[in-house]
C-alpha positions in Angstrom: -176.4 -132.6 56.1 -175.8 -133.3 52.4 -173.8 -135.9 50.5 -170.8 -133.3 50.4 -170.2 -132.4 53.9 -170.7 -135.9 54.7 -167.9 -137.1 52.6 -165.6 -134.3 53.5 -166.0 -135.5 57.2 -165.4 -139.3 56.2 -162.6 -138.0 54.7 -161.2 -136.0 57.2 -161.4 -138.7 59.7 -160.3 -141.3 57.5 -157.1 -138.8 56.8 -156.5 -138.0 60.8 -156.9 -141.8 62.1 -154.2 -143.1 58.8 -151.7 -140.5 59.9 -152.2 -141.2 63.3 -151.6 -144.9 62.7 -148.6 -144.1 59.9 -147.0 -141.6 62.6 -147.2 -144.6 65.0 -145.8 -147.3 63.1 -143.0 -145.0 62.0 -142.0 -144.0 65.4 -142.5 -147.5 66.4 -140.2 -149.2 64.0 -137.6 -146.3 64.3 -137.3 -146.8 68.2 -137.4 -150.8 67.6 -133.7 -152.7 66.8 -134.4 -154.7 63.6 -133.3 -157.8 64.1 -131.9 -159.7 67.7 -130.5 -162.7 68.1 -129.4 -164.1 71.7 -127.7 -167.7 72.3 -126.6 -168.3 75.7 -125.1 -164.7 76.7 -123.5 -163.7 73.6 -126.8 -160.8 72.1 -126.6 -159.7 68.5 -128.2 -156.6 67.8 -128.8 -155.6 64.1 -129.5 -152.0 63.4 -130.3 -151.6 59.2 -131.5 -148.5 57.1 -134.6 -145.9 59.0 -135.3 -144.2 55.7 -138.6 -146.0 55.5 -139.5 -145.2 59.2 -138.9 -141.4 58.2 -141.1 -142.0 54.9 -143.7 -143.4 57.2 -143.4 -140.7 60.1 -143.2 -138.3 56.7 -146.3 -139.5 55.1 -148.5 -139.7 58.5 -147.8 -135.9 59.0 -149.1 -135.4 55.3 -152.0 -136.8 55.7 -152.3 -135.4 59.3 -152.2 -132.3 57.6 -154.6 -133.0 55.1 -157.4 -134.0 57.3 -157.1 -130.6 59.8 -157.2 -128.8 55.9 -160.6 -130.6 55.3 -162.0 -129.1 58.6 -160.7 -125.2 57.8 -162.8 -126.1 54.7 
């Protein structure tokens, strides 16, 4: 195994676990309300922008994308 096809398979893992992880977060933060605040019975739930779970979900698919490319290679 040379230097090359060693680094294309760091690479390609490195690639497949971020978007795994950036997939993750985004679905996690897009499911979860932003902010709650309870006192006594009254509950306050704040629901702001998701743009930057989408970017997230977005960015994990790129880079899932990226590291199955690196294995056609």
């Amino acid at each position: 195994m040379n230097d090359t096809t060693l680094l294309k398979n760091v690479l390609r893992t490195v690639l497949l676990v971020v978007g795994l992880l950036l997939v993750g977060y985004g679905l996690y933060t897009l499911v979860t309300p932003d902010v709650i605040m309870q006192a006594g019975p009254l509950k306050v739930e704040a629901q702001g922008d998701k743009t930057q779970s989408y970017a997230m979900i977005g960015l994990g698919i790129l880079a899932l994308i990226g590291g199955i490319a690196f294995k056609k290679r």
